[in-house]
Phi, psi and omega in degrees: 000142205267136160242015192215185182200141198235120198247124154310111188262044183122205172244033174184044189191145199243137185216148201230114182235136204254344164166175121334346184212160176254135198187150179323302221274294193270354141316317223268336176298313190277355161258354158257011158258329183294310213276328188264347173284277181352277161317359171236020146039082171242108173329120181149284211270145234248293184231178162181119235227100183284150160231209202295301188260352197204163178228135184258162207184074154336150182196127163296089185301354176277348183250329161245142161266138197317329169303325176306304182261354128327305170298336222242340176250007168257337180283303194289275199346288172337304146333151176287075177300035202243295186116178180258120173259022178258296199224143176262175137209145199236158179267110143294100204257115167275161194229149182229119195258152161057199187051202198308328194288329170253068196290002173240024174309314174286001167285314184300324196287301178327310170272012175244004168075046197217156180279165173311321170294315206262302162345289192305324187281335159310298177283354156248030176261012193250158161241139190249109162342123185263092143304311192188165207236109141188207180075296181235174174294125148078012155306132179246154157236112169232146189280188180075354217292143195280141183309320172312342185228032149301104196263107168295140186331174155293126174299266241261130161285178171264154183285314175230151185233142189255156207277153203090342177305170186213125198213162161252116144226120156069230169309325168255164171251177142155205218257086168296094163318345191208145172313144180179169200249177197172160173254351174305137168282106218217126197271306208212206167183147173236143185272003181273165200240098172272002156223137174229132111349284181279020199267171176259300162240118189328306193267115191286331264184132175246149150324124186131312197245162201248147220246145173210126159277134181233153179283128162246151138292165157270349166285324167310334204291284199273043169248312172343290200286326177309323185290317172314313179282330188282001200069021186230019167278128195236146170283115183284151182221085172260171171291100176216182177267137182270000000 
């Protein structure tokens, strides 16, 4: 059964969208569509940009024509576009909650009507879906953040978030990579860099794969980050079941 549907997007970009609504079952399609266009390596195309329900798929038209590369993504779609639901893999990203690093914990606590201590244990008790990349370099939008600690955004936004903040807005969590201004509400902060520049691969984290907040002190926050500036800090990355 034809489940998806692939619409013109311009004169040189293509969008393949796979349902309506967001969930786990249909991201994990549009990360296992990323992975069989990539392997069957079709000359042409330029990007390929996943979002929550749907993947944009950039194309040079001087090298393929939109019919070409119609065919050539109605051949792979036919393929078991579902993903592997068996095994994850996830980033232990460490976190230092609240104090200077979190200046709105207690806000987030107030408004779910929870100690401060009970917040942290919530949001790290968990892994959270890397849906899609995007708004800043290495921004994740991940999904699961538990309903008890929905926090609505700041009336006011901030000018600056320092890069490394750990925040709620409305329904998500996540990561700022880079100083930028925001509205988020922020429990914490990591000294790991989830966009580097000067990095070999810029962004650590794909669309697909998964996220774990682990609790640090501060004194573990600057020996990290002291390890981090030296280059010599690694990420746990483990195996897990999805």
């Amino acid at each position: 059964m034809k489940d998806y549907k692939i619409l013109i997007e311009g004169d040189s970009s293509v969008l393949i969208v796979f349902g309506d609504t967001i969930s786990p079952e249909i991201n994990r399609r549009v990360t296992a569509a990323v992975q069989l266009i990539k392997e069957q390596r079709i000359e042409g195309i330029v990007d390929m940009i996943p979002a929550f329900a749907s993947l944009l798929i950039n194309y040079n038209p001087m090298v393929i024509s939109y019919d070409s590369i119609r065919r050539r993504l109605e051949r792979i779609l036919k393929m078991d576009v579902r993903g592997e639901e068996g095994r994850k893999r996830v980033f232990e990203i460490p976190v230092c909650y609240g104090g200077r690093f979190g200046p709105d914990l207690d806000n987030i606590a107030a408004h779910a009507g929870l100690t401060p201590e009970e917040v942290v244990d919530i949001h790290s008790s968990r892994d959270y879906l890397i849906y899609m990349l995007g708004f800043l370099p290495g921004f994740c939008y991940l999904g699961g953040l538990d309903e008890r600690i929905h926090t609505p955004r700041l009336s006011s936004p901030r000018l600056r978030i320092p890069s490394g903040s750990v925040g709620i807005g409305g329904s998500q969590t996540g990561i700022y990579p880079m100083d930028s201004p925001g509205g988020w509400q922020l429990m914490g902060m990591t000294p790991v860099r989830t966009y580097d520049p000067n990095r070999a691969e810029p962004i650590l984290v794909h669309a697909g794969e998964y996220i774990r907040f682990v609790r640090i002190g501060e004194e573990e926050f600057e020996d990290i980050r002291a390890r981090v500036e030296a280059g010599t800090y690694q990420v746990t990355v483990r195996e897990g079941e999805a």
